[in-house]
N, C-alpha and C positions, 0 to 999 in steps of 0.2 A: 580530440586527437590523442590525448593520452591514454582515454580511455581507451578507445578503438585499440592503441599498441599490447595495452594489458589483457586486454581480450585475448588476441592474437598469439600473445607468449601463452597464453595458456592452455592452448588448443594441443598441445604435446600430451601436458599432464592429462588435461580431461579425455584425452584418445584413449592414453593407457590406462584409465580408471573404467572407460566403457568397454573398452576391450575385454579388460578380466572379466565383466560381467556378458560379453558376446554379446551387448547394448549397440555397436555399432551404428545398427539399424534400426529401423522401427521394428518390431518382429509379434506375434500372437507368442501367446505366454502354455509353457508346459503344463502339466498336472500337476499339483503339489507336491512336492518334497519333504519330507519332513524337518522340522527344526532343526541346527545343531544344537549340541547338549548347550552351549555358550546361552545361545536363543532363547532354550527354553529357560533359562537363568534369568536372561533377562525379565523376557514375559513375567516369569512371577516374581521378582523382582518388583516389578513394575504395580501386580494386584497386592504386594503386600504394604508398598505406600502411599496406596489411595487414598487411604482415611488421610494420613500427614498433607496429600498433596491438598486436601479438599479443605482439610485445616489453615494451610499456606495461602488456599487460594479467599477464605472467608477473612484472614487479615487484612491483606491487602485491599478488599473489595472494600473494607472498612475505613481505610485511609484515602480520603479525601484529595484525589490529583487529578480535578481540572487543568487543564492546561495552562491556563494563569497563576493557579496554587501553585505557586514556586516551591514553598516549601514543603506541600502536600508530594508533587511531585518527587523531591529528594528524598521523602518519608520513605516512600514505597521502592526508592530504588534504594538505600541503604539497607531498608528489610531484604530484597532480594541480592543485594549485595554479600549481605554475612552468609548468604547460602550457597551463593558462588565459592565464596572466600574458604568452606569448609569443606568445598571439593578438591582443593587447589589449585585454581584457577586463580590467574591474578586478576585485580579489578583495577578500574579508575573510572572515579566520575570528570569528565568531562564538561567544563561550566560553560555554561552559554546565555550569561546574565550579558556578553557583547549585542546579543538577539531578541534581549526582555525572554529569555527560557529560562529555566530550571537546568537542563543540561542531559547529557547522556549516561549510560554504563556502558562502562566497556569492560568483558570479562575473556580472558586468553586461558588456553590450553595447550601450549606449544610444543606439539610433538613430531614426531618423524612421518606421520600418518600424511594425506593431501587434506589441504586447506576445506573445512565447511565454515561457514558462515550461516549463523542463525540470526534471526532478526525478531524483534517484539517493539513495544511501545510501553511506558509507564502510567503515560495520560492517559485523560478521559474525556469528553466532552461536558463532563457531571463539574460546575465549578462548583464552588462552596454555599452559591445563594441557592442551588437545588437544592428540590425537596426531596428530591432521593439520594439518599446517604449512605443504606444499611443494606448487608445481605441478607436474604430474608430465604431458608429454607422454604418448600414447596412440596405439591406431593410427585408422586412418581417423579422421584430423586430429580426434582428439579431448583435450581435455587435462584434466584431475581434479585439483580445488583448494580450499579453503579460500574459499567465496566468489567462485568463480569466472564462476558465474551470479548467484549474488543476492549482492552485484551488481555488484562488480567489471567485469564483462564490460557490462553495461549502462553504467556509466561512460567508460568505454571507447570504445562504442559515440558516446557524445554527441560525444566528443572527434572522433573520426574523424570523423562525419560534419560537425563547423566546420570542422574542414582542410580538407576536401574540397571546402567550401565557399570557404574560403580561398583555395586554390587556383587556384578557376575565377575569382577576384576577383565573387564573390556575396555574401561576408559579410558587406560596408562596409555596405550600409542595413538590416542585419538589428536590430532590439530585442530581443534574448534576454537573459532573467536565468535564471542556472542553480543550483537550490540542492542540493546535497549533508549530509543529515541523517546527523548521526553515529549517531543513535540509534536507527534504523527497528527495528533488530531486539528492543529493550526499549527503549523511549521513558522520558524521565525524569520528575518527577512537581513541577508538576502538570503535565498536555498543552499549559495556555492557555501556558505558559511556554515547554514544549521545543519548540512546533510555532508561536510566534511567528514566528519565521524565516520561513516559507515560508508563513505568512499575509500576512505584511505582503507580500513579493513576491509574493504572485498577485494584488495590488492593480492593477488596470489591465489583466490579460493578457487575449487573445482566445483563449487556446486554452494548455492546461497538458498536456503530455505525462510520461509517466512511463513508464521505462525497466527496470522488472524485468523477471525474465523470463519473466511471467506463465502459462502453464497450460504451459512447456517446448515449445510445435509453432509453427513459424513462421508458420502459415496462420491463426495466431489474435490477437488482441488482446483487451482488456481496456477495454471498455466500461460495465461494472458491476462495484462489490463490495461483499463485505457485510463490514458493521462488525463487530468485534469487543467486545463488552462483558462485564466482569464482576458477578455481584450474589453477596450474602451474605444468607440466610434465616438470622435468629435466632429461635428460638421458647422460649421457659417455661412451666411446667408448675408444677401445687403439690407437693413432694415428701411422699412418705408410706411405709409400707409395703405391698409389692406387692398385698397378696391385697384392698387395699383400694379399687384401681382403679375410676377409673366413679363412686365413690360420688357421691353429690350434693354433695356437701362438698369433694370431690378432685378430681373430672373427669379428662380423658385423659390426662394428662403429656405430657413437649414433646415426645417423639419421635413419638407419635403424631400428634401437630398437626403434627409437619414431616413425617409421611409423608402425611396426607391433604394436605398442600400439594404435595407434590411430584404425587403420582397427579392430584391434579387439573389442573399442570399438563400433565402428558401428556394428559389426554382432551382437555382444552379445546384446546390450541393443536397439536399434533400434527396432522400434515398439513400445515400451512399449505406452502408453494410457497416456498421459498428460506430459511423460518427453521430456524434451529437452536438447541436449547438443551440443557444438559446440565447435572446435577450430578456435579462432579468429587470431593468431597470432603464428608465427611458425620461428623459425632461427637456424641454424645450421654453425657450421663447425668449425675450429680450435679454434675458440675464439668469447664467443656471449657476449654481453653485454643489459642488458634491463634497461632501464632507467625507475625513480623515481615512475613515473605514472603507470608503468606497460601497457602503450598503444602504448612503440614504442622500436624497439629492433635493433641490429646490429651488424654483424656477421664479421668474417674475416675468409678466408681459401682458397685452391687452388682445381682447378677440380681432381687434382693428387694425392691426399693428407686426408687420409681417415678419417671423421670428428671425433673430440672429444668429443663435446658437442652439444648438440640440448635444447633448450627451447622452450614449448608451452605453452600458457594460452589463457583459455577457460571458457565459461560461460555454468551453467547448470542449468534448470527450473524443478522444482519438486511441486506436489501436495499436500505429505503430510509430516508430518516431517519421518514417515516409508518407503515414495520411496526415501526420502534424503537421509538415513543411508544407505538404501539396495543398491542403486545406488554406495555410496562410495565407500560400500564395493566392488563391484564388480569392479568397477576400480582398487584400491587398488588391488585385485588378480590380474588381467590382468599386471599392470604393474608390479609386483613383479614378472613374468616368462619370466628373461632377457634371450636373446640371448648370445652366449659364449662371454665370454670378454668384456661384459655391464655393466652398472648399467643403474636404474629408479627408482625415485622417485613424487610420486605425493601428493600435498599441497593442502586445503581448505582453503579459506579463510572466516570472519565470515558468510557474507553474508544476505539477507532476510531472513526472514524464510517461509514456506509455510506457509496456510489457509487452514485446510482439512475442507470437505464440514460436517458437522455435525448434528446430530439429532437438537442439538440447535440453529445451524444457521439454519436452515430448519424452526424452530416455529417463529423464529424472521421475517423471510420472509413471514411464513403466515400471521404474525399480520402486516405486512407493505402493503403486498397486500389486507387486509384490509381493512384495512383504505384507502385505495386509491381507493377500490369498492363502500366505502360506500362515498367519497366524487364526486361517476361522474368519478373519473380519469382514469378506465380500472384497467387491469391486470398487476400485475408485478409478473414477474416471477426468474431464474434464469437463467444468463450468463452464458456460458461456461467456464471454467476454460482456457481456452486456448485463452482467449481474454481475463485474468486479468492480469496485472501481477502487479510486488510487490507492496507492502504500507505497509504504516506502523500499520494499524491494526494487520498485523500479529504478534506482536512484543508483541500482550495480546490475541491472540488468545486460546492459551493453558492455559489460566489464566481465562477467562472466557467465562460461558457455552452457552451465544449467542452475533453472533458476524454478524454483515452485516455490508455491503461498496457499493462504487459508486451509492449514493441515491445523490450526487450534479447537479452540473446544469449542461445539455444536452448541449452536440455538436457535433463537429469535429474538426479532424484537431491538438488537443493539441500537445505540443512540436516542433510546425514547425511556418513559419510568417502566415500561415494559420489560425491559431487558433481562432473559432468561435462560440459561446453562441448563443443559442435559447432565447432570455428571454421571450417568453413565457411560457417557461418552471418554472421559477422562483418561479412564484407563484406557480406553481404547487407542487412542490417538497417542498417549503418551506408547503405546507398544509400538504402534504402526511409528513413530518417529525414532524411538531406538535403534529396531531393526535395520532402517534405511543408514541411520547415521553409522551404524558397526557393518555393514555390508559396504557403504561406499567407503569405508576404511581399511576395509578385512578381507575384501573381494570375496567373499566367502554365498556358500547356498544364494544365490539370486541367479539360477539358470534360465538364461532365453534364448529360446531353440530360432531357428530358418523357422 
């Protein structure tokens, strides 16, 4: 409810921010225009500290922040902290040992300008027992890292492009609050908690960016995702001896109840356009036990001996927060039409939330393909929702009326010893992210015609 209010107060500012740019509408985009003298400031700006940025980015990649390295974690956000702190930006680390995290940064820039909100991550999936540690240059300016794209190289990215900013002396009326989550890549429990931080700061923004490196192809961004949720099917049964099944007196036992639950949801919901769902994990029979993690389970019972209980937990991927609810519900019916002598019950847990693709994220997308026509760099258009999946933008999506992600640095391979940055790309993305951020501030050269 709060969110929704804050949404809503902000549809004035975010009018008169699209307005200047004749963004109103969805619209086909003019010929190129040339830079202003600002722009082209920026832009070289931007090429004359790549080498720095690439240096910036081969430290970090070097510091060790799995998501349980607590202190790996705060490594990497104090290093990115003194670089804030030199822009003058104020900072705070934000502790979240209440969550077993490491914690946040939070860096402001509070000017008269409309509110942007930039988003990154410090973690990694890389804990400290991996065997990949080091950033390891490559050929055709490629380098292979520990977090190198997700997201290190999108951190990065933010930085470069406020210098460049800096530089051209464009930053002074900028209002940016930048929040860096330590925990993107295992969030801590519960969410209202570890994802406070960057609620409370997309309080007032006209536009929330997010800097992964979404589907790995420069030509793409990241205007929808779908949430991630997890649920737990428990079901019971009367236990008996086997050949007694069915009777009147015994009914189906649990495993049967969680099989007809599961089949039914495959018929019912299957197809649907963007969802996903899946039972990961499944045990049954006189006695199940599922330990702390919820990723490993173990049963006890006899072939003869008609099961009692069944456990399943499964993950489900939804588009918008209305296929989440509609989805539940439908589970929920399905599992509430026990077979005789059952029970079933099914659980949510908090989970992602989706990214529904919106009129606003749609105008935020033009103005970023934009600026990226009018710098040389081609077209950027929109990924599939079925190649995004969660982050943490979603988390101020419903809070504010434009919302884009994965504009960080290009690769392949993220979350595996694969993991590989284009830095060619670097500069590129650090330009195309400047320009957006001084036009949705400047109102300045982003003409879109009827």
């Amino acid at each position: 409810m709060h969110r929704r209010y804050i949404a809503r107060s902000n549809r004035y500012v975010v009018a008169t921010v699209l307005s200047a740019f004749g963004a109103t509408q969805s619209r086909p985009l003019t010929a190129q225009p040339a830079l202003t003298t600002i722009e082209q400031r920026v832009a070289r700006a931007v090429d004359q500290r790549t080498p720095a940025a690439i240096a910036l980015l081969e430290k970090i990649v070097n510091i060790n922040s799995g998501t349980h390295n607590l202190a790996g974690v705060r490594a990497v956000g104090d290093v990115l902290r003194a670089q804030f702190d030199s822009l003058g930006f104020k900072t705070t680390w934000v502790d979240q040992r209440a969550v077993k995290r490491a914690g946040h940064l939070v860096a402001e820039h509070r000017r008269t300008g409309p509110k942007l909100l930039l988003i990154g991550h410090l973690d990694t999936v890389f804990e400290p027992s991996s065997a990949f540690q080091k950033f390891e240059r490559g050929p055709d300016s490629t380098a292979r890292g520990p977090g190198v794209i997700d997201m290190k190289g999108g951190d990065v990215i933010i930085l470069t492009a406020l210098r460049a900013l800096n530089d051209a002396g464009a930053l002074a009326n900028m209002n940016i609050t930048v929040v860096f989550d330590g925990d993107e890549e295992d969030a801590g429990r519960p969410l209202t908690e570890a994802r406070s931080t960057i609620i409370d700061a997309a309080k007032g923004a006209v536009a929330a960016i997010g800097f992964e490196d979404g589907a790995g192809d420069p030509t793409k961004a990241v205007i929808s995702r779908r949430g991630a949720t997890n649920w737990t099917l428990k079901t019971t049964g009367t236990p008996g001896h086997a050949s007694q099944i069915f009777r009147e007196d015994i009914g189906a036992g649990a495993i049967f109840e969680a099989a007809r639950i599961l089949r039914e949801f495959q018929s019912t919901l299957a197809g649907e356009q963007y969802l996903a769902f899946s039972p990961g994990l499944i045990s049954g029979g006189s006695q199940v036990k599922l330990d702390s993690t919820g990723d490993a389970a173990s049963a006890e019972g006899k072939h003869n001996v008609i099961a009692a209980t069944t456990t399943v937990t499964g993950d489900m991927r939804t588009v918008s927060p209305a296929q989440l609810e509609k989805t539940k519900n439908a589970m929920r019916a399905i599992t509430a039409k026990h077979l005789p002598h059952t029970t079933a019950e099914i659980t949510f847990d908090e989970g992602y939330p989706p990214m529904a693709p919106t009129d606003g994220n749609r105008r935020l997308l033009a103005l970023y393909d934009r600026a990226s026509r009018d710098l040389g760099t081609g077209i950027v258009d929109a990924v599939d929702p079925s190649r995004a999946g969660a982050a943490d933008v979603a988390f101020v999506a419903d809070m504010v009326s434009m919302n884009i992600d994965g504009i960080g640095l290009s690769g392949h391979d993220d979350h595996s010893d694969k993991e590989t940055a284009d830095l060619r790309k670097l500069s590129v993305q650090s330009k195309r992210a400047a320009l957006l951020l001084y036009r949705l501030t400047n109102n300045a050269a982003a003409k879109i015609t009827p």
